[in-house]
Backbone as ProteinMPNN parsed JSONL, in Angstrom:
{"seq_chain_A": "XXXXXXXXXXXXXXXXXXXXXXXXXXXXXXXXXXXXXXXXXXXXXXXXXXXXXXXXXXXXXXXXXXXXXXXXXX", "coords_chain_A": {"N_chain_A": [[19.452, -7.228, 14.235], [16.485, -6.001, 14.53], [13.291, -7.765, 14.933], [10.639, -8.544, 12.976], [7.994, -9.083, 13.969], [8.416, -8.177, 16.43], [8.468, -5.461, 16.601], [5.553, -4.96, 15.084], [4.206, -5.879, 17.637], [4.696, -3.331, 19.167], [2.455, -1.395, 18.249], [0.636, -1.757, 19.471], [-1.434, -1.278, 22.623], [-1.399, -1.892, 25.796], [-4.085, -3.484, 26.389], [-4.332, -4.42, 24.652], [-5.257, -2.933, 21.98], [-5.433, -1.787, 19.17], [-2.638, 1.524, 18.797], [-2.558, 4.795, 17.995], [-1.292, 5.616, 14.8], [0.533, 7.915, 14.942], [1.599, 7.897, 17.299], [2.802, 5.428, 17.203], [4.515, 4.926, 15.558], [6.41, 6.763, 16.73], [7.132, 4.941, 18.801], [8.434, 2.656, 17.241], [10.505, 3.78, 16.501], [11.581, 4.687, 18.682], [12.429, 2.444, 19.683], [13.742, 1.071, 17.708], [16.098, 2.691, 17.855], [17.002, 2.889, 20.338], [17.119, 0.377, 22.162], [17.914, -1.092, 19.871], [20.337, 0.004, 18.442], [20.334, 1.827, 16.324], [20.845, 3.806, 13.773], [19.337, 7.353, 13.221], [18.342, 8.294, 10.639], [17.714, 5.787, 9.58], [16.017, 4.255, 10.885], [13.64, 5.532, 11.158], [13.367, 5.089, 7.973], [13.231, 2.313, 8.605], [11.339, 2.04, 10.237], [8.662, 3.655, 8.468], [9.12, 1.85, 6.769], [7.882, -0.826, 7.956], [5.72, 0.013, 9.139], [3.946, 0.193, 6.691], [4.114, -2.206, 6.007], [2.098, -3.387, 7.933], [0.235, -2.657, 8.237], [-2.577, -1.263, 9.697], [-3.766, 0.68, 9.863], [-6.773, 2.234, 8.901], [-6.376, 2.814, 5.072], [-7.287, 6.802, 4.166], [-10.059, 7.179, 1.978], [-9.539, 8.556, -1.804], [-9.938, 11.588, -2.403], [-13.107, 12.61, -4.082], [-12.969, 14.681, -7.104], [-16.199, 16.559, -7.424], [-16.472, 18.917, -8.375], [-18.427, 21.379, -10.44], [-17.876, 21.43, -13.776], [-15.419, 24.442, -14.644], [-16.597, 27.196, -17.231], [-15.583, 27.618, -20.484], [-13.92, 30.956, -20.894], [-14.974, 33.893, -23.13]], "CA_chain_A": [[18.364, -6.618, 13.495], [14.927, -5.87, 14.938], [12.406, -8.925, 14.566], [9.359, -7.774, 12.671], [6.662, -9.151, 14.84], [8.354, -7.898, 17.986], [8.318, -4.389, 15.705], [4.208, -4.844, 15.202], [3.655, -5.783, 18.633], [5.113, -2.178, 19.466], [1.947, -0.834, 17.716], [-0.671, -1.809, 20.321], [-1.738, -1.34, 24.079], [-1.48, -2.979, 27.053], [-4.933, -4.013, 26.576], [-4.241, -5.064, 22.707], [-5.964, -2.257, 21.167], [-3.716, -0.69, 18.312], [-2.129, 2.959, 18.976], [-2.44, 5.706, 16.853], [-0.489, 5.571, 13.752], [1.775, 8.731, 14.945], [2.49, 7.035, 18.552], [3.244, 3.733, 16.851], [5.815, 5.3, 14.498], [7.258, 7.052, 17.571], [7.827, 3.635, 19.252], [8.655, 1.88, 16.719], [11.538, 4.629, 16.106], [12.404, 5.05, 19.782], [12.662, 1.05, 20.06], [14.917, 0.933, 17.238], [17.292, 3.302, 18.484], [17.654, 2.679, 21.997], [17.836, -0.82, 22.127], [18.726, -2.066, 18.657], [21.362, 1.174, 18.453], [20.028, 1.772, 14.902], [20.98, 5.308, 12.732], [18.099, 8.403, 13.543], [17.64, 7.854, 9.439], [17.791, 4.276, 9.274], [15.423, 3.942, 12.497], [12.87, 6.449, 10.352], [13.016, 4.355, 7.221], [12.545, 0.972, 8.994], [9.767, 2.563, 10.73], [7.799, 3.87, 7.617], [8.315, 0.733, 5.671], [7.075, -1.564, 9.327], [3.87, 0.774, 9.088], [3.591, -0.007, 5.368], [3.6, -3.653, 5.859], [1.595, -4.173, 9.413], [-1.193, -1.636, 7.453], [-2.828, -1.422, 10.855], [-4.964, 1.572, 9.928], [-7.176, 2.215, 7.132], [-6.187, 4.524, 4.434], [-8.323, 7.26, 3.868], [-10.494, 7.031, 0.904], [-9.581, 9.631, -2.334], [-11.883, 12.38, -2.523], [-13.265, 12.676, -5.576], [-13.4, 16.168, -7.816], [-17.574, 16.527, -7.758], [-17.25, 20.506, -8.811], [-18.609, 21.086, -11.687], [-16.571, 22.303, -14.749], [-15.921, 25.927, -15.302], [-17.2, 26.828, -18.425], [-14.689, 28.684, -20.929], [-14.04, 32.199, -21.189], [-16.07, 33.791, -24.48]], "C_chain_A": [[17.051, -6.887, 14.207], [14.038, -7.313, 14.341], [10.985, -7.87, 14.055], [8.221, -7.425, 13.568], [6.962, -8.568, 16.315], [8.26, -5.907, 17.163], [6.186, -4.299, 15.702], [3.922, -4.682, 16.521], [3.548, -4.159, 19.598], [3.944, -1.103, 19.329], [0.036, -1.554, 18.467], [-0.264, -1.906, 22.087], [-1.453, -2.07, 24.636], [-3.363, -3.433, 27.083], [-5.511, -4.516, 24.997], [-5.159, -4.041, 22.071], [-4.146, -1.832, 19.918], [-3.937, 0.945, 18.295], [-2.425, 3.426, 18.269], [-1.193, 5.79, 15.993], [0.964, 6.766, 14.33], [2.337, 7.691, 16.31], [3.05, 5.576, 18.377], [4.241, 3.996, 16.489], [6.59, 5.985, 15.547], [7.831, 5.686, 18.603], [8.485, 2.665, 18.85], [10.417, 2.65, 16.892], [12.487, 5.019, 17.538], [13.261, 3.651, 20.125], [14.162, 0.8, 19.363], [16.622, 1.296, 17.427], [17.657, 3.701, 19.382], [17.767, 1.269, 22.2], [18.185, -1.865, 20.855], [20.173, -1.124, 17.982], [21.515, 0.958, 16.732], [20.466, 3.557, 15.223], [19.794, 6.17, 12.894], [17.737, 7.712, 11.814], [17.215, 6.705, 8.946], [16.356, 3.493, 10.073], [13.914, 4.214, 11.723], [12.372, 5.524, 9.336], [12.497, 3.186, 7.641], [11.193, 1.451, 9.684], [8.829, 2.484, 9.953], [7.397, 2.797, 6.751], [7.748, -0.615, 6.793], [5.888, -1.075, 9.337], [3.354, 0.436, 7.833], [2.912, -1.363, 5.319], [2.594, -4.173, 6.86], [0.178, -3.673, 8.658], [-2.206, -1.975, 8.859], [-4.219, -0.062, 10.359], [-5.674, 1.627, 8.53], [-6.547, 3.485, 6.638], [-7.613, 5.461, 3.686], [-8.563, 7.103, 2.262], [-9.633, 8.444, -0.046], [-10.5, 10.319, -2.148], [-11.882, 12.59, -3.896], [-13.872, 14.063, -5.833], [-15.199, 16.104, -8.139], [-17.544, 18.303, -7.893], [-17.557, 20.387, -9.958], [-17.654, 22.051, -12.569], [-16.728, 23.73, -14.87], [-15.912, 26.098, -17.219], [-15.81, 27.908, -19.214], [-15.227, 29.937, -20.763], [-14.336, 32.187, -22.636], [-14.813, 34.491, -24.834]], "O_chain_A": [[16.664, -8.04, 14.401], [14.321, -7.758, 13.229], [10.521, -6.855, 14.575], [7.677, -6.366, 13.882], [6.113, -8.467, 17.201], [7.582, -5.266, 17.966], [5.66, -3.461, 16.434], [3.439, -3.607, 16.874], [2.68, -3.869, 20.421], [4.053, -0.056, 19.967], [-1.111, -1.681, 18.039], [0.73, -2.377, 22.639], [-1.158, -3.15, 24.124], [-3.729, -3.72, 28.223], [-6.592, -4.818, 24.491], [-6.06, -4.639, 21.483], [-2.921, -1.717, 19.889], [-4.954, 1.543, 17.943], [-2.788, 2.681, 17.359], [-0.11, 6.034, 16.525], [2.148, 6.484, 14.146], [3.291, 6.915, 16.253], [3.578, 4.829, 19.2], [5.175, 3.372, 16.992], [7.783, 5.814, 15.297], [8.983, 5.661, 19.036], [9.068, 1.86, 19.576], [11.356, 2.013, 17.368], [13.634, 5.464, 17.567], [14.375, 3.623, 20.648], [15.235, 0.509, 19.893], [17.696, 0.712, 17.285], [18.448, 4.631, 19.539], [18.929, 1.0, 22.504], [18.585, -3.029, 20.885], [20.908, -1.619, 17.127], [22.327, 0.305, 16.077], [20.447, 4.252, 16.239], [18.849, 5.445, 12.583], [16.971, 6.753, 11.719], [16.437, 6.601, 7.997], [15.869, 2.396, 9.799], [13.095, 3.298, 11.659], [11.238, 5.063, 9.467], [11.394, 2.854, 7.207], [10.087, 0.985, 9.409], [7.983, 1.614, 10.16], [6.324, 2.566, 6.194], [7.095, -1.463, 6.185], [4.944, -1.83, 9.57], [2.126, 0.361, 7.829], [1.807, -1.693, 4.89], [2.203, -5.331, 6.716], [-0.818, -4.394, 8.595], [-2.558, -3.151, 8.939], [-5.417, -0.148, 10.63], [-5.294, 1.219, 7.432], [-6.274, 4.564, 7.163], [-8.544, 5.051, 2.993], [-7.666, 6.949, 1.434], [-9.114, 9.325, 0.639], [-11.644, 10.004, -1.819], [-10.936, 12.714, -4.674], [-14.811, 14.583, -5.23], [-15.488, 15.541, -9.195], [-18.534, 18.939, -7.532], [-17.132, 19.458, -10.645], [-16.964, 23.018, -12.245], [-17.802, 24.275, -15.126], [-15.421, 25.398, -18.104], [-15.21, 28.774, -18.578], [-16.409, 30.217, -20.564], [-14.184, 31.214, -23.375], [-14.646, 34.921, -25.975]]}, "name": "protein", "num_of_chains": 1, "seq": "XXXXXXXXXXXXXXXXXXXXXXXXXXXXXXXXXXXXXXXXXXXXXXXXXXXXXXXXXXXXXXXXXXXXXXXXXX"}
């Protein structure tokens, strides 16, 4: 089974910056299933929930509804 932290480390540069969220999840997912000979779906899931827990990026804020109300029909 994959080690977590060698799983994070996957999710930054050669000059320690961290990747973009899609190219992380593609390494994470290529890692898994070329040298840990993980399942395409299995590879996927451990991926999404490894991005869940490392939380490496921010999440964007909600946007908040500022229209104003429509008014009834008469």
């Amino acid at each position: 089974m994959a080690n977590p932290e060698t799983l994070k480390q996957l999710c930054y540069d050669e000059k320690g910056a961290v990747k973009p969220k899609p190219e992380c999840r593609a390494a994470l997912i290529n890692h898994l299933i070329l040298d840990e000979s993980m399942d395409i779906d299995d590879a996927e899931d451990l991926a999404e929930k490894t991005l869940q827990e490392v939380n490496l990026w921010e999440q964007p804020e909600e946007k908040k509804d500022v229209s104003l109300p429509t008014p009834p029909l008469p």
